[in-house]
C-alpha positions in Angstrom: 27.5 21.2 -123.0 24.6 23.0 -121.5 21.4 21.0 -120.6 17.6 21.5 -119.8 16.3 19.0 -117.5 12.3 19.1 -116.4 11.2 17.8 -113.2 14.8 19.2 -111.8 14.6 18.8 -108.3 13.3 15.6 -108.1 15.1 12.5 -107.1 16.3 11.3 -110.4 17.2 15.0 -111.7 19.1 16.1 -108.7 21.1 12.7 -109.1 22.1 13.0 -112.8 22.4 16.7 -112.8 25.1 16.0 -110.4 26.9 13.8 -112.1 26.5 15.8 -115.6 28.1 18.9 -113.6 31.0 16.6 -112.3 32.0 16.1 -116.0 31.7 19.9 -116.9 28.3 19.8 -117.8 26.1 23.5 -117.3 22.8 21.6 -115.7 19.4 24.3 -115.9 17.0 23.6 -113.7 13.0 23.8 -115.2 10.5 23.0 -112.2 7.6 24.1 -110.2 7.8 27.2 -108.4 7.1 25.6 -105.0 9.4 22.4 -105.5 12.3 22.5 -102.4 16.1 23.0 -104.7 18.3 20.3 -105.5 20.5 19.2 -107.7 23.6 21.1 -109.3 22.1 23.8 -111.1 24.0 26.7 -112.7 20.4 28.4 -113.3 17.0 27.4 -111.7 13.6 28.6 -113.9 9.8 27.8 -113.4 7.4 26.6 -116.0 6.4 30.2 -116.0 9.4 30.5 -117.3 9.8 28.4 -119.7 8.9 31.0 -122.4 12.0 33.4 -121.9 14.6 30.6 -122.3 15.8 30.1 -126.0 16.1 26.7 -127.1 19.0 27.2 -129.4 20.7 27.6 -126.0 20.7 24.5 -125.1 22.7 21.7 -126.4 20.3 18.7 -124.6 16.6 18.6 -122.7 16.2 16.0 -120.4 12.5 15.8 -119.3 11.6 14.2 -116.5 8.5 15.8 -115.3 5.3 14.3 -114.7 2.8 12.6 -112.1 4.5 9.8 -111.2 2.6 6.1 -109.9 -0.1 6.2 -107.0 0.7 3.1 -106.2 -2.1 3.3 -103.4 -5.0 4.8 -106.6 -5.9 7.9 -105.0 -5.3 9.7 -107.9 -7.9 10.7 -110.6 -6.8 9.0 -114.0 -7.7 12.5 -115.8 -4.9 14.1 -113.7 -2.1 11.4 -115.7 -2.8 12.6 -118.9 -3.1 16.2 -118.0 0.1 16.5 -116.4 2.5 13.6 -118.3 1.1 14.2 -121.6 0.5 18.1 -121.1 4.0 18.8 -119.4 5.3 16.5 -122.6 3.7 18.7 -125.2 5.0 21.5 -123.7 8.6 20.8 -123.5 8.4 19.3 -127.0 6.8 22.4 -128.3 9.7 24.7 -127.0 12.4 22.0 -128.5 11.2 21.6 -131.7 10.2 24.8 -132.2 13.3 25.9 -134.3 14.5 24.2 -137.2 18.1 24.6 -136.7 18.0 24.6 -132.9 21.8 24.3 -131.1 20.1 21.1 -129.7 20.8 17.8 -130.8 19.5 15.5 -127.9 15.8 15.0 -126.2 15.6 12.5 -123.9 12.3 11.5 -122.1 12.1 9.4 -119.3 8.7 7.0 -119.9 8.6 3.9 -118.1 8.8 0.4 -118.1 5.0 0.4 -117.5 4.0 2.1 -120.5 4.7 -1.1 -122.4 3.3 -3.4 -120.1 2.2 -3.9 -116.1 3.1 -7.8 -115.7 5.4 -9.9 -117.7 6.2 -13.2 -119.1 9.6 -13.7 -119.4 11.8 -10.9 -120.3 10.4 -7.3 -121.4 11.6 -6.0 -124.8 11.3 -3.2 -127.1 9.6 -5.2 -129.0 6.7 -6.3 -127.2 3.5 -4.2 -128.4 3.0 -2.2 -125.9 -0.5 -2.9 -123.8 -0.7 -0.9 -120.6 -3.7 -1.1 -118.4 -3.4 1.9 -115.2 -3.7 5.4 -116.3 -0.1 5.8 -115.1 0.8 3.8 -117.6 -1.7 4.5 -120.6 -0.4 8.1 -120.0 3.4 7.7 -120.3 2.8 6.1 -123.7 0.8 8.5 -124.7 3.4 11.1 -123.8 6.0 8.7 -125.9 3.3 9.3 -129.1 3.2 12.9 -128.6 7.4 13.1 -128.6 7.3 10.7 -132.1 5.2 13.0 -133.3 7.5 16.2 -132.9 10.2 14.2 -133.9 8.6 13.6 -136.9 7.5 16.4 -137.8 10.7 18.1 -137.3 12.3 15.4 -139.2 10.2 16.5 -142.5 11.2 20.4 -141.9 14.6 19.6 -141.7 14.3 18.0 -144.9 16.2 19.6 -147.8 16.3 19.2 -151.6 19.8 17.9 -151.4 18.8 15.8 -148.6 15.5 14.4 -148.4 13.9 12.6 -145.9 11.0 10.1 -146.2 8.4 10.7 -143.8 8.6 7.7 -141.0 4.5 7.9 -140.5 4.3 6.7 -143.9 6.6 3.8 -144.1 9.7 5.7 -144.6 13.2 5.1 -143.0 15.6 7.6 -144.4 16.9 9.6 -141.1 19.6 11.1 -143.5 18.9 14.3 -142.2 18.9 13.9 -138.7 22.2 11.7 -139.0 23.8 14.7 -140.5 22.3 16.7 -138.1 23.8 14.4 -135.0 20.3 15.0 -134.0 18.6 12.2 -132.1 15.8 11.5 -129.7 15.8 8.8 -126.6 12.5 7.0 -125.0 14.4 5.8 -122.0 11.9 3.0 -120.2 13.5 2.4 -116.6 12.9 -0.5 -114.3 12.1 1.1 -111.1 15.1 3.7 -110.6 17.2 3.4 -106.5 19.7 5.0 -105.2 20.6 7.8 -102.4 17.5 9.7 -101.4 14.7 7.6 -102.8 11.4 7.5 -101.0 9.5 4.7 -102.7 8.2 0.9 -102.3 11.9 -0.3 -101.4 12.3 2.4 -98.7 8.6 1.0 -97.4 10.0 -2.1 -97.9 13.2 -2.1 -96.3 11.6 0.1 -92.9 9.5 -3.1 -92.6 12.5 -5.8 -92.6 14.1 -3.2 -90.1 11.5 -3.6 -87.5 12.8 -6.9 -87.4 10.2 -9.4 -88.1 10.4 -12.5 -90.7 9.6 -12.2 -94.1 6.5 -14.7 -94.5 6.6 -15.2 -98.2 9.6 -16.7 -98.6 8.0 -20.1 -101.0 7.3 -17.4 -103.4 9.9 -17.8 -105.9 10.4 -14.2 -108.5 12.7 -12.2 -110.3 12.6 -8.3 -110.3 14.4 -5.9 -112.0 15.4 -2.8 -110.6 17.7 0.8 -112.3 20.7 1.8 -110.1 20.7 5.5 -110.4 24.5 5.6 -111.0 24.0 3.0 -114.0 20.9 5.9 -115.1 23.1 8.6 -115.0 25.7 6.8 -116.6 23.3 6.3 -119.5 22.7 9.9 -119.9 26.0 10.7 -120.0 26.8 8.3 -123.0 23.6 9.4 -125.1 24.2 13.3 -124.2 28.1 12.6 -125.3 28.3 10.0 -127.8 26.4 8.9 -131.1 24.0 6.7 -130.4 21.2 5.6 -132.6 17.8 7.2 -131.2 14.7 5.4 -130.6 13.3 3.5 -127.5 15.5 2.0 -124.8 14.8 0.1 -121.6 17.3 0.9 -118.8 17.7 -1.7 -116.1 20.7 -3.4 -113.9 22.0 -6.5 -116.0 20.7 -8.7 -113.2 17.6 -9.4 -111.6 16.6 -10.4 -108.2 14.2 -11.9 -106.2 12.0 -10.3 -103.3 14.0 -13.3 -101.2 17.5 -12.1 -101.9 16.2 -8.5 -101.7 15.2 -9.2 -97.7 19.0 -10.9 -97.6 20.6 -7.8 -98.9 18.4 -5.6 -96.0 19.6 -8.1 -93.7 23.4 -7.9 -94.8 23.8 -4.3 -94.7 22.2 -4.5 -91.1 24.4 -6.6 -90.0 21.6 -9.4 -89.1 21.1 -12.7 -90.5 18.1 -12.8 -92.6 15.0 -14.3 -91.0 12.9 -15.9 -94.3 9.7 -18.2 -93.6 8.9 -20.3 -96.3 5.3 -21.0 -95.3 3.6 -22.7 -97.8 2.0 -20.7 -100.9 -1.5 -21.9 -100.4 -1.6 -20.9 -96.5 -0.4 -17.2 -98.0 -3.2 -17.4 -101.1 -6.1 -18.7 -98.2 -4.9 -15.8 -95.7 -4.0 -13.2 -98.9 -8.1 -13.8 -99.4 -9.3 -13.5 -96.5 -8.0 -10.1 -96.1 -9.5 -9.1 -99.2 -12.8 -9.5 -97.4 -11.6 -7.7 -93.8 -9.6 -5.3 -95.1 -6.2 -6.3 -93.9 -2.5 -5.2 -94.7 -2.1 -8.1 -96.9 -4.4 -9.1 -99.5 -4.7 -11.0 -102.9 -3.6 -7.7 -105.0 -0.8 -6.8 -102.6 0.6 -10.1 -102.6 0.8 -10.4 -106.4 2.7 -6.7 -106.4 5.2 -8.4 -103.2 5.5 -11.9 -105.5 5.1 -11.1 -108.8 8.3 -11.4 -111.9 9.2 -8.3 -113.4 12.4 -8.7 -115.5 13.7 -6.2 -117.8 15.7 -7.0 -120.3 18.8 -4.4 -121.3 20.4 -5.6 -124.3 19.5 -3.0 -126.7 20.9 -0.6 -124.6 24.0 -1.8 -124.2 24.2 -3.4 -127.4 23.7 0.2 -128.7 26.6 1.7 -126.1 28.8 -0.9 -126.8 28.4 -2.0 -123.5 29.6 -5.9 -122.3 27.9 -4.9 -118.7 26.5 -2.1 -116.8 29.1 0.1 -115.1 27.2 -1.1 -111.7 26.4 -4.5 -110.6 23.0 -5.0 -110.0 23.5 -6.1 -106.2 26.0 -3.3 -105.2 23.8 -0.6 -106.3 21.1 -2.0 -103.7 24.1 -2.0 -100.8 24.2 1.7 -101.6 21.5 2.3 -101.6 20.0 0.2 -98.5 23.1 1.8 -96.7 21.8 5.4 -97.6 18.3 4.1 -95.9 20.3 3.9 -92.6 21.1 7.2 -92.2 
């Protein structure tokens, strides 16, 4: 198989194009022009670029690029939609664009976030979706503009001998994208770890290093979080097997809280973990107080350190005809605290 991934040489592309390659895969690289190589590329093109490729080439897309979350709001909300929804349009224009293309598989990489930014319970497909941050007002907007490709390209492929109702009108015959074997994934990860990644758990884990107790250890939560080898493993089963299309989260099978997180850090340290359980309405009183002063910990931090986020995967895996993930939830964190280390 030869595939197209967008957003290449970040961390989740040069991960599953890795992994793709190990299995025979030809990975193609489309990125900026100024974005440091990595991955396992066969061939490496710029948006520039994008133009000369054909699409019949290509036997899978796997776009990943966009503007991913500020989580410290520097960033212009204008700048979301211009480069999540604009990158989106782009790649879907060059996908769709023939109507017997070679390929049979788009998969976009939304978020979790586009459905919703705090949860009760479990998160599901079917929750409406109700984002409130650009970040994640954008990413569904970017999953409308995909549905809309697919749907028009559902009616062109439509033949006299196969006819296909249109799915903005109520109608629900894909009979001519099941004999097609095409099919389009909206994969909504948790927050994606592994090898290499630079976000809030790096942060995170650099703090428990220095050595110093976690304080908020009465707060009681559950989080979800994506192992990048149970991602990649993902890909691999949608790009190989057939799987219905439609809109999938993608998350470890079990979720953790921040205080077993901190005992995990501790583990692969080698320390014992050091957890204060000082009482919740000390934290709230202090939490406030640096609202007013300006200090490291204040009301809005302390409801993104304490706050439930679970995600649940049964779809997925009830669609793979999975029992469990391929990596436990808690291993995938040793990894990946280990890779912190070094």
């Amino acid at each position: 198989m030869r595939i197209l991934i967008t957003g290449a040489n970040g961390f989740v592309g040069s991960h599953v194009s890795t992994h793709l390659s190990g299995l025979g895969m030809t990975c193609v690289a489309l990125d900026l022009p100024n974005v440091e190589p990595h991955g396992c590329y066969a061939e490496r093109y710029t948006w520039d670029e994008l133009n000369t490729l054909d699409p019949r080439s290509f036997d899978g897309v796997i776009h990943l690029a966009g503007k991913a979350h500020d989580t410290r709001n520097t960033s212009h909300a204008e700048s979301y939609f211009r480069i999540n929804v604009g990158l989106t349009r782009t790649i879907c224009t060059f996908f769709f664009h023939e109507q017997e293309q070679r390929a049979k598989k788009f998969i976009f990489f939304s978020s979790v976030k586009a459905c919703a930014d705090t949860v009760q319970g479990s998160l599901t497909e079917d929750q409406v979706p109700d984002p409130k941050t650009p970040y994640g007002q954008s990413k569904l907007e970017a999953e409308k503009e995909v549905l809309t490709f697919e749907r028009a390209h559902v009616l062109t492929c439509a033949t006299p001998d196969m006819p296909c109702a249109d799915p903005g009108k109520g109608g629900a015959d894909f009979r001519t994208l099941e004999r097609q074997n095409f099919r389009t994934y909206i994969l909504r990860p948790a927050m994606i770890h592994g090898p290499g990644n630079k976000g809030n758990l790096n942060l995170l884990y650099q703090i428990a290093k220095l050595g110093f107790p976690w304080p908020l250890g009465s707060f009681t939560n559950q989080r979800s979080f994506a192992s990048i080898s149970n991602v990649a493993a993902v890909v691999e089963a949608l790009l190989t097997r057939n799987v219905a299309g439609g809109i999938y989260n993608v998350a470890d099978d079990a979720a953790l809280s921040t205080n077993e997180l901190i005992a995990l850090m501790a583990e692969v340290r080698g320390k014992k973990p050091q957890i204060w359980r000082i009482p919740e309405k000390l934290i709230r009183c202090g939490a406030r107080v640096g609202d007013h002063l300006h200090l490291p910990l204040n009301s809005e931090r302390l409801k993104k350190l304490t706050e439930s986020y679970v995600v649940s995967n049964a779809k997925l895996k009830k669609a793979l005809g999975w029992a469990q993930f391929p990596m436990a939830a808690q291993d995938g964190l040793k990894i990946t605290l280990r890779s912190f280390q070094s």
